[in-house]
C-alpha positions in Angstrom: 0.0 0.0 0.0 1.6 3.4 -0.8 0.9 6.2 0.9 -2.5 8.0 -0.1 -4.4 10.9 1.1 -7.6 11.7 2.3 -7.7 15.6 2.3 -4.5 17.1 3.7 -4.3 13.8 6.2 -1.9 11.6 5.0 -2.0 8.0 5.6 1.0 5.5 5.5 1.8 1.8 5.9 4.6 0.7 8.4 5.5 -2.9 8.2 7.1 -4.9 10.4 6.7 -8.5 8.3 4.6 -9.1 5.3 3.7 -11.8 3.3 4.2 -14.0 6.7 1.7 -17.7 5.9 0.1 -19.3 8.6 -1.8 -22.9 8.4 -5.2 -22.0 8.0 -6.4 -24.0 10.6 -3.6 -22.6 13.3 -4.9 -19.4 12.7 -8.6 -20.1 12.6 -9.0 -23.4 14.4 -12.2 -25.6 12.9 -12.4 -23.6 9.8 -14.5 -25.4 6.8 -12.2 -26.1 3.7 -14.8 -25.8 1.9 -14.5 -21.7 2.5 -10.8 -21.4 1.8 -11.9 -23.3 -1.4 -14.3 -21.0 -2.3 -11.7 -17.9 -1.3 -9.5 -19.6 -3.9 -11.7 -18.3 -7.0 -11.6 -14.6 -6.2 -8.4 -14.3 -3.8 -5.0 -14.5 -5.4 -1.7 -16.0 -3.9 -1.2 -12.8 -1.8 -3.9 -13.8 0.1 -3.8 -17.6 0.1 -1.7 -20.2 -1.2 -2.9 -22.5 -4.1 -1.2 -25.5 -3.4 -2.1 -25.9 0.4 -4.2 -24.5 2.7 -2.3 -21.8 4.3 -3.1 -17.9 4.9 -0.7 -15.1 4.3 -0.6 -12.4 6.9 0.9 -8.9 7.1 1.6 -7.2 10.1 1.9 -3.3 10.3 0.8 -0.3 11.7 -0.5 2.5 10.3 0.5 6.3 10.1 -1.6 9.1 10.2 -0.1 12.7 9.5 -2.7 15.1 10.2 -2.4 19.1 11.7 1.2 18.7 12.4 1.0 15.6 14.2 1.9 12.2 13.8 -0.8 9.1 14.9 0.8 5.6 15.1 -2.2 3.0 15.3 -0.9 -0.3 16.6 2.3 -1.4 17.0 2.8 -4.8 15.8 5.1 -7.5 17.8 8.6 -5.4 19.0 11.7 -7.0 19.0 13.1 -9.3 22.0 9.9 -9.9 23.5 9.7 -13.4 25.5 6.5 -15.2 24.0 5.6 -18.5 25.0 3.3 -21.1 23.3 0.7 -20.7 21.7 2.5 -17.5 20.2 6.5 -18.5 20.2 6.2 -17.9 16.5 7.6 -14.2 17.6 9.3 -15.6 20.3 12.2 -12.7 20.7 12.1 -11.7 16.9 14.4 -9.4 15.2 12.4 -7.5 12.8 13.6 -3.7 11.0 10.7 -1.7 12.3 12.5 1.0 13.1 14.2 1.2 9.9 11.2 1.1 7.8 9.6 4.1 10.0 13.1 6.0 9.1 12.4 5.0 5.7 9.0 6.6 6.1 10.7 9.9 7.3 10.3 9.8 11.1 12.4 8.8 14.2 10.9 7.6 17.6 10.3 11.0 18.9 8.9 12.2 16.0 5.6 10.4 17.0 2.9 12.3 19.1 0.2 9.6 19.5 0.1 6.1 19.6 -3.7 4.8 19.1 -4.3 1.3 20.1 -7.0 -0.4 18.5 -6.4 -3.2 21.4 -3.9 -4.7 23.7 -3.3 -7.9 22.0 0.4 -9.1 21.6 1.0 -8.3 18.3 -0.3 -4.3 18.5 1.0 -3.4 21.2 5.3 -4.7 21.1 6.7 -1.6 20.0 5.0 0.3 22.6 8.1 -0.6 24.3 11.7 -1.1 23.4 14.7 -2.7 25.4 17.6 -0.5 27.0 20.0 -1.6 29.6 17.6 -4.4 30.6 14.7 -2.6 31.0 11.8 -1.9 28.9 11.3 1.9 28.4 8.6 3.8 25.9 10.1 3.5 22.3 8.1 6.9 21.1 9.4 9.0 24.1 7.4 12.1 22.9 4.1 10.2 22.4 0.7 9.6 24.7 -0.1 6.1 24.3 -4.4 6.0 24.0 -5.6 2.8 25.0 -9.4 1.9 25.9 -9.9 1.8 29.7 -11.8 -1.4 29.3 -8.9 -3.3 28.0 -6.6 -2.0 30.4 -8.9 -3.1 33.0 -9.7 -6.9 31.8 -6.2 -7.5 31.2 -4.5 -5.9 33.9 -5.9 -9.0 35.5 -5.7 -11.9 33.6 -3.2 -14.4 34.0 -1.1 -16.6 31.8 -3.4 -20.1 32.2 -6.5 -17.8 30.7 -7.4 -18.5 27.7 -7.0 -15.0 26.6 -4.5 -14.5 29.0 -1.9 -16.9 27.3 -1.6 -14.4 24.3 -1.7 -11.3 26.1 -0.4 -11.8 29.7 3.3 -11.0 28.9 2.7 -8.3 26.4 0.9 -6.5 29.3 4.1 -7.2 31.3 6.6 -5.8 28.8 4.3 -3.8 26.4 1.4 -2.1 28.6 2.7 -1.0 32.1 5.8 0.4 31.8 4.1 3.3 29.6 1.7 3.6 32.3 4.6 3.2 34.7 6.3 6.4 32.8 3.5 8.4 32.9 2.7 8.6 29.0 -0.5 6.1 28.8 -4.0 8.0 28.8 -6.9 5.4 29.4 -9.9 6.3 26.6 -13.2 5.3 26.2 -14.1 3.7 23.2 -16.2 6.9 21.5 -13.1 8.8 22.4 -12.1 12.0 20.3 -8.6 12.2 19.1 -6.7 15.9 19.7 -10.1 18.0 18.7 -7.8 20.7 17.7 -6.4 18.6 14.1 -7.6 19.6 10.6 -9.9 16.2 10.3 -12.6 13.9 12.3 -10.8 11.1 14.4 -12.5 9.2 16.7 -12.4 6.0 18.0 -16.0 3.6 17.7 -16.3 0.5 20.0 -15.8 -2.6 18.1 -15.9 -5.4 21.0 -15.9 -9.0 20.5 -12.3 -9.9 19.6 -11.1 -8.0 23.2 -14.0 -6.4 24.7 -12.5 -3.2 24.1 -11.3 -3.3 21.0 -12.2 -0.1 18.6 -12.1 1.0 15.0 -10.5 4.0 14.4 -12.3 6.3 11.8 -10.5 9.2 9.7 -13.0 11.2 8.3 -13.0 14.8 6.3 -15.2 16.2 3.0 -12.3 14.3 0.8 -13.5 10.7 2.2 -13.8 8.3 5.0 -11.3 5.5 6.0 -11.7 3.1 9.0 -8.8 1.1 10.6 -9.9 -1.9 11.4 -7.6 -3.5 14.1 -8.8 -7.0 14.5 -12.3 -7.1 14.0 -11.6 -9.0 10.8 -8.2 -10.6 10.2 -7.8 -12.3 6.8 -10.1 -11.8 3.7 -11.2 -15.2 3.4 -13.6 -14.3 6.9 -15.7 -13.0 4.0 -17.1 -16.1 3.1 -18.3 -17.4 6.7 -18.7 -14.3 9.0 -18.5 -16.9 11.7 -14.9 -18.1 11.0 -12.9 -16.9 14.0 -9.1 -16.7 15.5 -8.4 -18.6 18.9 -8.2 -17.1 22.2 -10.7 -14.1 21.6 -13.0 -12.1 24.2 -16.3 -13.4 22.6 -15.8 -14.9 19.6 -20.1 -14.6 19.0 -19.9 -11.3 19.3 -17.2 -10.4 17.6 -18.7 -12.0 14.4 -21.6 -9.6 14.8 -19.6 -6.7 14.9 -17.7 -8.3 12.1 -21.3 -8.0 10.1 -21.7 -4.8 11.3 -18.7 -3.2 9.6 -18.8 -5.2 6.2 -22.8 -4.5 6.5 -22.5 -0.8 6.8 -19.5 -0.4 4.4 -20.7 -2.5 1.7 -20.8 -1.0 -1.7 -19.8 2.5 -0.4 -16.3 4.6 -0.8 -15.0 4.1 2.6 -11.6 2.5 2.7 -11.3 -0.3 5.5 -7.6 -0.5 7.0 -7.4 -3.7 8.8 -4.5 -4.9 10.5 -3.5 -8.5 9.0 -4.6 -8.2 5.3 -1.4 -8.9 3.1 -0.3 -6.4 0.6 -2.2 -3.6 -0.6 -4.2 -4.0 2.6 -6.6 -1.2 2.1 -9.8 -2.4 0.8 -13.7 -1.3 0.1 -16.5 -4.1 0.9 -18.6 -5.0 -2.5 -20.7 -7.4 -2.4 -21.3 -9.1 -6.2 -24.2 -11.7 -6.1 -25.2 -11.3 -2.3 -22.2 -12.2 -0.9 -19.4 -10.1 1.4 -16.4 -9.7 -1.1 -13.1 -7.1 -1.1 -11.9 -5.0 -4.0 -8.1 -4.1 -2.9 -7.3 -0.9 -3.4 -3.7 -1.5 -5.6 -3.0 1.9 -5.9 
């Protein structure tokens, strides 16, 4: 995805790996092969491989630059972070993501918020980078905006919860010691982003997958985008609303919200940004003969 504009807000993508595959059933236990089949005849092999049953994944953030000020949403896995099983996949990676948001045109303290959309694992690592043994703020200029009803599920969950085994030690490493330096702002989930900048961003409750996860919507008179965090997580979701990742909040509803968004975008100009979806990642919802499909925007 290149970087586009909606008005005078610009919006980037900042990868930390793309193009990673996944068995399809890892990522979304008990799915139906008869939908990645199906997913096969409209999604190409950036998306899903032909010859076996895996699902390619991306994992970025995104950058807003809006007013003078510079939004990270999410912040993808971090390096040297200890994960356990069921996510040792990451397991103390070594990824450039640094480099590529140099490469992008901004250093560490060039960022003034970080937005996010929840506290799972992989969106909240580079909250936090490692120095001297410690873990300290990697954007040392930024308020961190997180919703006050993840904070307060997961401040308490250990690591034999369900949920708890992918989240516990990102909360650790990741989550409190921004709190601990002062630079973490608890938000509700209709919260309004720095009223003062040139465009609409607000945050909308999306629960389900963390039950306070949120989309983030950037809105002016140029157009409307929506970044989607993980209320959906791979296109082929599209053909069974129901398909689902492991270890969510309420997987039951988070497929309704999942309706919700592809219900109320469908056939309309506003660009969804979620947070898994290979490259181009930005898409609109169209739905050709009834049923939930994506047109990728390739610009």
């Amino acid at each position: 995805m290149k970087p586009f504009r909606i008005g005078d807000v610009e919006i980037g993508r900042l990868v930390e790996l793309d193009g990673m595959s996944f068995p399809a059933d890892l990522i979304f236990p008990g799915i139906d092969p008869a939908a990645i089949a199906r997913a096969r005849e409209w999604l190409d092999e950036r998306f899903l491989m032909r010859d076996a049953d895996q699902l390619m994944l991306s994992f970025h953030s995104y950058v807003i630059r809006s007013g003078g000020r510079n939004i990270l949403i999410d912040t993808c896995h971090g390096n040297d972070k200890h994960r356990p099983a069921p996510v040792d996949y990451c397991h103390e990676w070594q990824t450039d993501y640094l480099g590529n948001l140099a490469r992008m045109g901004l250093r560490p303290e060039d960022i003034d918020i970080v937005l996010c959309t929840h506290l799972h694992f992989d969106h909240v690592g580079w909250n936090t980078r490692l120095d001297n043994g410690r873990w300290v703020p990697t954007f040392p200029n930024a308020r961190y905006l997180m919703t006050r009803l993840d904070y307060e599920r997961f401040e308490h969950l250990s690591p034999d919860d369900p949920e708890g085994a992918i989240s516990y030690h990102a909360f650790q490493d990741s989550v409190l010691p921004v709190m601990a330096a002062g630079q973490a702002d608890l938000i509700e989930t209709d919260h309004v982003v720095e009223r003062d900048l040139a465009a609409g961003i607000w945050l909308e409750g999306a629960p389900g997958h963390t039950v306070g996860s949120a989309l983030i919507h950037v809105r002016n008179a140029h157009g409307h985008a929506v970044f989607c965090g993980d209320a959906i997580h791979h296109p082929v979701q599209a053909e069974d609303l129901s398909i689902h990742i492991a270890g969510e909040y309420d997987s039951a509803m988070s497929q309704r919200t999942r309706h919700d968004l592809l219900a109320r975008y469908c056939d309309t100009d506003t660009l969804l940004l979620p947070a898994h979806f290979a490259s181009p990642s930005a898409a609109r919802v169209i739905a050709p003969q009834g049923a939930f499909r994506f047109r990728f925007d390739e610009s």
